[in-house]
C-alpha positions as a Markdown table, in Angstrom:
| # | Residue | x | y | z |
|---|---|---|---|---|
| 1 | Unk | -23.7 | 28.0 | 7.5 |
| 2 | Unk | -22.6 | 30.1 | 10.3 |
| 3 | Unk | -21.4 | 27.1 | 12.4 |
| 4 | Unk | -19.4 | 26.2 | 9.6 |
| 5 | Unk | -17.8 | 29.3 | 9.3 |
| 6 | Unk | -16.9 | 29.5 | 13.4 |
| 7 | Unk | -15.4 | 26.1 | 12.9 |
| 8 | Unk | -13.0 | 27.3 | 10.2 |
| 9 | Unk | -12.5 | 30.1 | 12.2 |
| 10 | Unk | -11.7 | 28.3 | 15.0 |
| 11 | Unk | -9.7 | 25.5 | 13.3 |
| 12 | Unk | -7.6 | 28.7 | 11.7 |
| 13 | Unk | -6.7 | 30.0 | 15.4 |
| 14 | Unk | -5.9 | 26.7 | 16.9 |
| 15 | Unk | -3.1 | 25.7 | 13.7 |
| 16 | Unk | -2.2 | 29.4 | 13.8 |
| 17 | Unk | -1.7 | 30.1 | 17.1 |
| 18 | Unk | 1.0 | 27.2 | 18.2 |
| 19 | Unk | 3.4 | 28.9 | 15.4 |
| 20 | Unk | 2.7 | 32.3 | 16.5 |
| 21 | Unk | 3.6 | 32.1 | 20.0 |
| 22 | Unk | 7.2 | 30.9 | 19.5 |
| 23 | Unk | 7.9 | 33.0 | 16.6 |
| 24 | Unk | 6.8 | 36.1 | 18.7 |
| 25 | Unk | 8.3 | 35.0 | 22.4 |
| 26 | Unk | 11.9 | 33.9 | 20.9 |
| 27 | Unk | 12.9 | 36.1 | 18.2 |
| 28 | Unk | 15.3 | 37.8 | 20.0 |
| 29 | Unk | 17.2 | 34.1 | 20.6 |
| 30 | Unk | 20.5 | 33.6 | 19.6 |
| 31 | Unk | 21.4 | 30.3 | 18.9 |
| 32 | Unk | 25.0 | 28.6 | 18.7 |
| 33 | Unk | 26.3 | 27.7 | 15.4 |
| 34 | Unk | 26.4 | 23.9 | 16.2 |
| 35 | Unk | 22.9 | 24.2 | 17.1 |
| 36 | Unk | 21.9 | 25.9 | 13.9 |
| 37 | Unk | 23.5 | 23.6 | 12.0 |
| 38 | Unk | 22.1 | 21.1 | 13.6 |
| 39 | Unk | 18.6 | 22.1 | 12.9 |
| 40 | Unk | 19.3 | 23.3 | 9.2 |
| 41 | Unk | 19.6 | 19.3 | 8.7 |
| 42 | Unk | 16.1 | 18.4 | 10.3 |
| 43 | Unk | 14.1 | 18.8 | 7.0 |
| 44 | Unk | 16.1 | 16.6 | 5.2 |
| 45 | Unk | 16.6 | 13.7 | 7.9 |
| 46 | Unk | 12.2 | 14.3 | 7.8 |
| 47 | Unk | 11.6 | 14.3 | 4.3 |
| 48 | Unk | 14.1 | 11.0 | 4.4 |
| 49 | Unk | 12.5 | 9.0 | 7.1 |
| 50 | Unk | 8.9 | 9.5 | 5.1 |
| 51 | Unk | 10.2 | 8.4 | 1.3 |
| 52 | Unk | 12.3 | 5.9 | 2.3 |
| 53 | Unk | 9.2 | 3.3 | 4.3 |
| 54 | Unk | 7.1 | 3.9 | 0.7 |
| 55 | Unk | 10.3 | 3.6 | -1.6 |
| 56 | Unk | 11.2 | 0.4 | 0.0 |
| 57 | Unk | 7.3 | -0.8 | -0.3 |
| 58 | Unk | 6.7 | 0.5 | -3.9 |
| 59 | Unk | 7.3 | -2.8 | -5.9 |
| 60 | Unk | 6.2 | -6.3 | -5.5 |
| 61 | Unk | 9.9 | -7.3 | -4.7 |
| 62 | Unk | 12.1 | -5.7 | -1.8 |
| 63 | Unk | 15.1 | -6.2 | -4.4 |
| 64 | Unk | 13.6 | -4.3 | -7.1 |
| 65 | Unk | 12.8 | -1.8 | -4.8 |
| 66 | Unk | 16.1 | -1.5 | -2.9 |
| 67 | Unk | 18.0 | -1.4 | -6.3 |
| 68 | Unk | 15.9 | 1.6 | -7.4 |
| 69 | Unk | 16.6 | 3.3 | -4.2 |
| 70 | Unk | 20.1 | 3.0 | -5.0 |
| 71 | Unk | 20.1 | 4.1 | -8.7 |
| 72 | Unk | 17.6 | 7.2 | -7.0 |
| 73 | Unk | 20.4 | 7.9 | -4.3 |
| 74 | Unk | 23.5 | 7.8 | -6.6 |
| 75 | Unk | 21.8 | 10.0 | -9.3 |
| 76 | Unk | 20.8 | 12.2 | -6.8 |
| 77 | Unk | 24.6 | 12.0 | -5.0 |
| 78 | Unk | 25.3 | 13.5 | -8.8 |
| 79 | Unk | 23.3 | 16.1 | -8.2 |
| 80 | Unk | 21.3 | 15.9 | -11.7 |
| 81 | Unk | 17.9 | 17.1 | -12.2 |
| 82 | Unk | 15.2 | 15.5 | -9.7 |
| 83 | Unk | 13.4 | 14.3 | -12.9 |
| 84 | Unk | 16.2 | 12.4 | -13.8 |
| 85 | Unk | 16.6 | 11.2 | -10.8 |
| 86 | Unk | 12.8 | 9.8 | -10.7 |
| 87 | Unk | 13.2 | 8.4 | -14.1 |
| 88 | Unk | 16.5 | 7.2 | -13.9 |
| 89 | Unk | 14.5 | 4.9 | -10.6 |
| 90 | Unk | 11.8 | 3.8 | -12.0 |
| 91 | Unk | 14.0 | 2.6 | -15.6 |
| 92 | Unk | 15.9 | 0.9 | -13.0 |
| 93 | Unk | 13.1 | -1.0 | -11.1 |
| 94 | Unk | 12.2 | -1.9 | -14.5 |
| 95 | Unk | 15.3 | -3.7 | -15.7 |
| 96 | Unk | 15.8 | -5.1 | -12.7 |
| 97 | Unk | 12.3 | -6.7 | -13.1 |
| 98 | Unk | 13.0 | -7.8 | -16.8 |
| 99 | Unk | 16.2 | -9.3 | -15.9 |
């Protein structure tokens, strides 16, 4: 039980510790406005390149799938709920399936 512990404990300082540094070392760094800009659109270019692979291989059909994509993406462009967004998909995937 004790190993178990230490590896815990050790797992916790090795995730931890990689974060730490830089946020202590370079907190006093100004950046340049292009540059913060810049990195204020990594998160979304990420969370992009990891739906879109599974989006694309969610139904049996690419076409299905690429026409929910695009009923996704223009609901979204709307900026309606994310709900909606997810519904108004998959009702899409499935009247492109029935049709």
């Amino acid at each position: 039980m004790m190993s178990l512990f230490l590896l815990v404990l050790g797992l916790a300082l090795v995730t931890y510790l990689p974060r730490l540094v830089p946020l202590l070392w370079l907190k006093s760094l100004v950046l340049p406005p292009y540059v913060k800009r810049f990195l204020a659109f990594v998160p979304y270019a990420v969370l992009a390149s990891l739906i879109f692979p599974g989006v694309l291989s969610s139904t049996p059909t690419f076409s299905s799938a690429l026409f929910g994509g695009m009923v996704a993406a223009s609901l979204a462009l709307l900026r309606v709920n994310l709900v909606v967004v997810v519904m108004g998909a998959v009702f899409g995937v499935y009247i492109f399936q029935t049709i």
